[in-house]
LUMGUDREN-298769 format. One record per residue: x, y, z of N, C-alpha, C in turn. Coordinates in steps of 0.02 Angstrom, whole numbers, plus 50000, padded with zeros to 5 digits. Example, Ala and Ser with C-alpha at 12.3 -4.5 7.8 and 13.67 -1.06 7.14 Angstrom:
<pts>
506604971650390506154977550390506604983550390;506424988850354506844994750357506455000250394;
</pts>
This chain:
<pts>
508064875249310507354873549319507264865949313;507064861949378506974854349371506264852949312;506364846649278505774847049219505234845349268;505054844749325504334844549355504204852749344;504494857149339504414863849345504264865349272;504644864249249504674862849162503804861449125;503724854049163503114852049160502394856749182;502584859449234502174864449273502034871349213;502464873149222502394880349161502094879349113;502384872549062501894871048987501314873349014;501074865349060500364866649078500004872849082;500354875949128500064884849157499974885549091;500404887349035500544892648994499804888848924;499724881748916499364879248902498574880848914;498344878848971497734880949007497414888448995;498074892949013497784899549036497374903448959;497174899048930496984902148876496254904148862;496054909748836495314911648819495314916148742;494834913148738494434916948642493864921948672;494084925948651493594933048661493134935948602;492884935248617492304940648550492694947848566;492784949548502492994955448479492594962848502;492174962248518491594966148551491684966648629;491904962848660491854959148733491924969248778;492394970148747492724977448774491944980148789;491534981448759490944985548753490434984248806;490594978448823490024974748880489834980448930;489244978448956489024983549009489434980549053;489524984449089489984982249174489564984049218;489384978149252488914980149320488964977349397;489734971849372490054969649431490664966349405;491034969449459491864968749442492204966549524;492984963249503492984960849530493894962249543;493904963849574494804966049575495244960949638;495714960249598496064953749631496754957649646;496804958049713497084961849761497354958249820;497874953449816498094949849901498734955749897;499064952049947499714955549951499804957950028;499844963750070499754967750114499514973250125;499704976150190499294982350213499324987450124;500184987150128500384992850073500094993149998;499994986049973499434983049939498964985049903;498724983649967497854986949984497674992849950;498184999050005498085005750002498205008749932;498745005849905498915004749821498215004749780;497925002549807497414996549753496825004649770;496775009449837496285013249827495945018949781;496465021449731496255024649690495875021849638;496225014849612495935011249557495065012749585;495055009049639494225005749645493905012649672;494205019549681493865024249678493645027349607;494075025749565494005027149494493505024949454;493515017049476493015010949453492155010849472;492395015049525491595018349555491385023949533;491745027749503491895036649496491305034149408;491685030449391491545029949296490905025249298;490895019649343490385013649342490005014949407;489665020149436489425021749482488845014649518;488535012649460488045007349480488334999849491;488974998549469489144992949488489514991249539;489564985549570489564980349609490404980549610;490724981549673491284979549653491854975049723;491854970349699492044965449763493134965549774;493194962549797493784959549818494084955349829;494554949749789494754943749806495374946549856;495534948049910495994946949960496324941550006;496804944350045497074937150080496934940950154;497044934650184497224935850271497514943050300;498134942450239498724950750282498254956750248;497714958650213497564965250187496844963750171;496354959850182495704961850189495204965050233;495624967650296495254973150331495674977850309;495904980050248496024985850224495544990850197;494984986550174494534988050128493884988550171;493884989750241493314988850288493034994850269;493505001450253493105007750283492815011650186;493065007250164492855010150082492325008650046;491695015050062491175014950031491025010849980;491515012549927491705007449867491574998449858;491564996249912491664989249897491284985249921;491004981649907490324976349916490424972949969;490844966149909490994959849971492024959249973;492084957250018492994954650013492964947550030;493184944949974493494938749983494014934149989;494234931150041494724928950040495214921350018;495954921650010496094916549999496374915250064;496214909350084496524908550161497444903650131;497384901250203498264900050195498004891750174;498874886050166498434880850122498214876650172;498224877150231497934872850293497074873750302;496864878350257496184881150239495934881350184;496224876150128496214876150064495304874050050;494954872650084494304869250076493874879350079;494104879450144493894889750135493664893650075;494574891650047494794896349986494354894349933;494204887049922493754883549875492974887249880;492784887849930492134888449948491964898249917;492554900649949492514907649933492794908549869;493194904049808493254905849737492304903849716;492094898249729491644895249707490844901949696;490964904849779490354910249778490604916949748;491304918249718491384920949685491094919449598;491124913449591490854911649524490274912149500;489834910249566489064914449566489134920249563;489424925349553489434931649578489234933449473;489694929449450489354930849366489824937649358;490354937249356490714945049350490644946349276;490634953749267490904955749198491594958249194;491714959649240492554962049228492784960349287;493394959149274494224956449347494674960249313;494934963149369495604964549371496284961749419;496644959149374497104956449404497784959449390;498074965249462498794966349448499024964949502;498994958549510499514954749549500264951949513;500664950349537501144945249509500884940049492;501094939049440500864932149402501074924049449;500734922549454500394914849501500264909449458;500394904649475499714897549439499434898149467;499374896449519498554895049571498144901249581;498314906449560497784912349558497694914349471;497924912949435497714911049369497264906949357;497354901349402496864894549384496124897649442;496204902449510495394901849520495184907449491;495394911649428495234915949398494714913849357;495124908849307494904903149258494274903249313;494384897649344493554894849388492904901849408;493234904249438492804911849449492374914949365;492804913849319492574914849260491994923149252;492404926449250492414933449226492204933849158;491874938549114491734938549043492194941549021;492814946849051493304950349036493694951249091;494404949549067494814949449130495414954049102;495574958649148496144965449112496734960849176;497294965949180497794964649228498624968949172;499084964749258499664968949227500054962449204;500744964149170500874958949129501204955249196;501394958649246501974952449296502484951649263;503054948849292503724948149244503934940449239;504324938549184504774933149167505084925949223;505344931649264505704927949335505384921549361;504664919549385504704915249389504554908949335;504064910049291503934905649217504074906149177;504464908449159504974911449089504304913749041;503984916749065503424920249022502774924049082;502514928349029502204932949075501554933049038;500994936749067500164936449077500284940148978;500704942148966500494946348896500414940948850;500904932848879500634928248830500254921148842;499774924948900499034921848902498534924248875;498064921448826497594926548815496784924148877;497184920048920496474925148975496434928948976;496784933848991496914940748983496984944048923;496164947848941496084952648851496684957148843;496654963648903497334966848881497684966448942;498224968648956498794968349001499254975548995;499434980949028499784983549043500464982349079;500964985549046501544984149075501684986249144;501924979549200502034984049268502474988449281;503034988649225503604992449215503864994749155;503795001149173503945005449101504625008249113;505015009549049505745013749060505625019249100;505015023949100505225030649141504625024949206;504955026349262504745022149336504085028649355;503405026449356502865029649386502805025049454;502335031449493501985027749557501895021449551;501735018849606501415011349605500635013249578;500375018049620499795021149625499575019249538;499925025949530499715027149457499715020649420;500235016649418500435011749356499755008349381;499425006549431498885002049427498135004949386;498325012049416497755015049363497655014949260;498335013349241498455011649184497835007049135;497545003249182496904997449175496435003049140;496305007649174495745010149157495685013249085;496285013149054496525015948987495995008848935;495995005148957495714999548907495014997748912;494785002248964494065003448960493875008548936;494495013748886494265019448870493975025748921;494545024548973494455027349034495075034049034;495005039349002495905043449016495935048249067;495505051049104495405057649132495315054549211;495605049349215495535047849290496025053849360;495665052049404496165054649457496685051049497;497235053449507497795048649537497995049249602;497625054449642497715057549696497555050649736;497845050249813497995044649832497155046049912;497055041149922496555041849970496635037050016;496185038250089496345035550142495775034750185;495265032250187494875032050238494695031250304;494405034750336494545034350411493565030850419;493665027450496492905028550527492625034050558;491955033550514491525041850530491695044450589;491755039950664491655044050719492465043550733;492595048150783493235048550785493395045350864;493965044450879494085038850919494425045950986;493745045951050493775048151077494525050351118;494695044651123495595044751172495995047651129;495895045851070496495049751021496525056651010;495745060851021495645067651014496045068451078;495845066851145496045068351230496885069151203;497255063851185497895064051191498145067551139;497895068551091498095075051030498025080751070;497565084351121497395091051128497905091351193;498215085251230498735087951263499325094051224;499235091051160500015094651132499755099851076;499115102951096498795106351053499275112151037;499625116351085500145121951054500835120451027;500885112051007501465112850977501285111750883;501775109650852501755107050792501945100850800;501415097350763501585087750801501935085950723;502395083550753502835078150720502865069150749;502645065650686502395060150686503275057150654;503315052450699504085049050701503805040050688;503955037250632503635029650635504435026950632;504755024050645505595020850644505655014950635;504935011950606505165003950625504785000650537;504774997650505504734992350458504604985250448;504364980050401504224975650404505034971850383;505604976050384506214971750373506594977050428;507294973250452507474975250494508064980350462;508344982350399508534984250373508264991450342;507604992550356507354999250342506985003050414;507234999850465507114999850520507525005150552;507675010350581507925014250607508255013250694;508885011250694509135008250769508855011750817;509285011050876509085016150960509545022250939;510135021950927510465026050916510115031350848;510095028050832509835031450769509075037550783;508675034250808508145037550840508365041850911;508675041950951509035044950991509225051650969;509785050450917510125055950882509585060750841;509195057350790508665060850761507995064550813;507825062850863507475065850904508035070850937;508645070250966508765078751002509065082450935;509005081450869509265086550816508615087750802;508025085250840507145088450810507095093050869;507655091550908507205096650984507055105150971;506375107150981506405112950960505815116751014;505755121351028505075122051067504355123951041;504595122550973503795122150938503655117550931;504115111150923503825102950900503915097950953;503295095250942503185087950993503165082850939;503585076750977503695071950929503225066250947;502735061950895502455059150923502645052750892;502905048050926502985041650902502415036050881;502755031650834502385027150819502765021950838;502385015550871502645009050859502105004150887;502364998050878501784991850888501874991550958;501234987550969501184986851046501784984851102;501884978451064502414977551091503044980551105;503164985551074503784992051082503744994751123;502894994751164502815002651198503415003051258;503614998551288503995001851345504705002651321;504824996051285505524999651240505685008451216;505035010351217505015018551193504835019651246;504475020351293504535023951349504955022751371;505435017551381506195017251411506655021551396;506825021151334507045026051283506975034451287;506415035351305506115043851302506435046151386;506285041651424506345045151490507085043151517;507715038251488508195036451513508755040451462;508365044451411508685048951383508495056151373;508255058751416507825065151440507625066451367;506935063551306506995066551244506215069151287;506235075251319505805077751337505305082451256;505595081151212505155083151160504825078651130;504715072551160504545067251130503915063951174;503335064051147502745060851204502705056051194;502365051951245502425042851268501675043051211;502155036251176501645034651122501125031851139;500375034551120499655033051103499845025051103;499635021951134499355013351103498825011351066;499065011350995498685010150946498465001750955;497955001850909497624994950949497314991750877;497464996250818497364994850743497734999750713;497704996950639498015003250606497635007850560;497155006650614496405014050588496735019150622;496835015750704496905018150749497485023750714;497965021550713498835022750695498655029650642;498305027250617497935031950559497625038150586;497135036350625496665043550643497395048250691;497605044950721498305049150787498695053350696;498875047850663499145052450599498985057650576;498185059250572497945061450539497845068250553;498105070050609498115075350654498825081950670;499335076550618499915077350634500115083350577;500705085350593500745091750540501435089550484;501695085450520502215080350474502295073850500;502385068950431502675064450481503435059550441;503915055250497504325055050460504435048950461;504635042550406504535037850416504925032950370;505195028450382505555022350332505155019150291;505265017450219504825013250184504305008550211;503865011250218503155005250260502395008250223;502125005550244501435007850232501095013650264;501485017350307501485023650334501445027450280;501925027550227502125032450171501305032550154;501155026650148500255029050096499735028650122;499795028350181499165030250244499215041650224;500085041250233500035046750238500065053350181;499995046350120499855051350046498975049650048;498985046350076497945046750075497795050450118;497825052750167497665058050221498035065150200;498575066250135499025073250130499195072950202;499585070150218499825073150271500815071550237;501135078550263501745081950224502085075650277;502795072550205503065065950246503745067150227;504255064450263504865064850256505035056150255;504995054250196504905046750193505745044350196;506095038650207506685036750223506725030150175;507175029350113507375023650033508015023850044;508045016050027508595013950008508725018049958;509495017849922509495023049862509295019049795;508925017349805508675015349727508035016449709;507955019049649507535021849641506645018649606;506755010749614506205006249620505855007449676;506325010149729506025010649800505595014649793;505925021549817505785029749799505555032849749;505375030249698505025032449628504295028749636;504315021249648503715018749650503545016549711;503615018349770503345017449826503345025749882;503505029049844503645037449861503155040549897;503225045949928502635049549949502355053649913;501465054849911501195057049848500785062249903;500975063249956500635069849993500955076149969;500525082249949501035088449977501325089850000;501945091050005502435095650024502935092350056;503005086049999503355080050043503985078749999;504555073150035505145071550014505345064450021;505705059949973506005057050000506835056149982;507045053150066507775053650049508225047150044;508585046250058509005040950023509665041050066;510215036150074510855036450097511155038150023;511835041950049512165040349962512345036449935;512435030149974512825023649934512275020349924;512485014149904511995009349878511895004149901;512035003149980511854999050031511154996250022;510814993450026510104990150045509804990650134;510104995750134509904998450223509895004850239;509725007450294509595013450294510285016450361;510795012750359511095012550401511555019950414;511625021350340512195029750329511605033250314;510955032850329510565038850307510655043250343;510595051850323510985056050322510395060950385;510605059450445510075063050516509945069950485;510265075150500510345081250478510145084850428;510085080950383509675080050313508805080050318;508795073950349507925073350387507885077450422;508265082050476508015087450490507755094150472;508385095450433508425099950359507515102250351;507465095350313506865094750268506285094050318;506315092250384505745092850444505685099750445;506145103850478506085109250485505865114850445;505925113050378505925116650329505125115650304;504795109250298504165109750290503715112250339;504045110550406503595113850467503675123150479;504195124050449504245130550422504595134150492;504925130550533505415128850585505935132650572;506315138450591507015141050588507615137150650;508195134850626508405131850655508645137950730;
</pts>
């Protein structure tokens, strides 16, 4: 650690400090404020909390500090007031403007379970909350964590010896508002009206059982090859199931190339999703779906829809990023590669077939 860094941390660890009245816990709560960047996967994480937070504090106010990659996450959730964002630092005058009308906002409570930051510590400080909860964050980058700031009244651990949901561990907060009987069930919101083309192209394949195939990831390592998708679509071929792919726009002919230069006649030319509402409502229809670590997994534990999710073998992955729908699985390669490269085809079929209730 160079001592400019050295220098940096005192400071942080200096500053981040607050004296609380012993009472503070008791305050009425009538606007809160949950500090939430990160991504899509994030986001969807973050929906039980602020359904909870509404469930117990029905009358209060409850906003969003977000970033660029995950504040139209929060478009379709009754739940949430305003979203605010931190822009990138070429927009640093933005980010100022939107901590600042957060400070008018006069919060009584923040929640912060982000990873521990300076610069989102410090517009916390400025935003100035009367009570600020969060998770502790770990060691790694400041050789100290949020448990020994007392901005933060209490702090929950983000990691406990036995590994819970992501879901859940965020709901942990609510324990220090004297909150225990919450629900953990995962949710997903769609827009009221339903998106005409997507019903049209769902009712083409109305007599089969749709199987929802997503193969692709934000790393190229949990990403599922040609071969790979090849092989796993003719061990799905069955004449009850239509496979319905997912991928970004830019894929589409790569997959229609794919479907028709390898007769996977059980496989229909993917819907062009045009958001990932969109991606969502086509999901939502589906009777399984099967998919590599992405934010698919919790689109599709908020909708229950039954998933055959695809982890590295470790179980940080698959324990806390898992699928929390009914009647769901996830699987793993046996070694301990960081790829999904020996994951086991036959296996994902296994378990397709078996939830779709499919005899081979």
């Amino acid at each position: 650690m160079t001592l400019k860094q050295k220098i940096k941390n005192y400071l942080f660890k200096k500053i981040a400090q607050k004296k609380y009245n012993e009472n503070i816990i008791n305050l009425k709560i009538s606007r809160i404020l949950l500090i939430r960047d990160g991504g899509i996967g994030d986001a969807i994480l973050s929906y039980p909390l602020i359904r909870e937070l509404n469930r117990f504090y029905p009358n209060a106010r409850i906003d969003i500090y977000a970033s660029l990659n995950n504040h139209f996450m929060y478009k379709y959730l009754p739940e949430v007031n305003n979203v605010y964002l931190k822009y990138k630092k070429r927009n640093w005058l933005k980010s100022w403007i939107e901590i600042f009308k957060m400070r008018n906002n006069h919060y009584d409570l923040a929640i912060d379970d982000t990873v521990i930051r300076f610069h989102r510590t410090l517009h916390t400080m400025i935003i100035n909350p009367k009570l600020i909860l969060g998770n502790t964050g770990t060691k790694k980058r400041y050789g100290f964590d949020k448990s020994e700031l007392s901005l933060y009244y209490k702090v929950y651990k983000t990691r406990d010896k036995k590994l819970i949901h992501m879901a859940d561990t965020r709901l942990k907060v609510l324990k220090f508002l004297g909150i225990n009987n919450y629900n953990t069930n995962m949710i997903f919101p769609l827009p009221k009206e339903k998106n005409i083309e997507i019903q049209n192209y769902i009712k083409k394949y109305k007599d089969y059982k749709l199987l929802g195939l997503n193969t692709d990831a934000s790393h190229k390592d949990r990403t599922l090859n040609t071969k790979q998708i090849i092989d796993l679509c003719n061990l799905l071929k069955n004449e009850k199931i239509k496979i319905i792919p997912f991928c970004i726009p830019s894929k589409f002919e790569y997959f229609e190339k794919l479907i028709n230069e390898n007769s996977l006649t059980n496989v229909a030319i993917p819907f062009k999703t045009k958001s990932i509402y969109e991606a969502a409502e086509v999901l939502n229809e589906l009777d399984l779906l099967i998919t590599p670590d992405t934010s698919f997994v919790h689109i599709a534990s908020g909708l229950n829809i039954p998933t055959v999710a695809l982890f590295w073998n470790d179980p940080i992955k698959y324990i806390l990023c898992g699928p929390k729908a009914d009647n769901s699985v996830a699987l793993t390669p046996k070694g301990t590669e960081s790829n999904l490269e020996n994951i086991n085809l036959n296996e994902i079929q296994e378990n397709a077939f078996k939830i779709l209730n499919i005899k081979k």
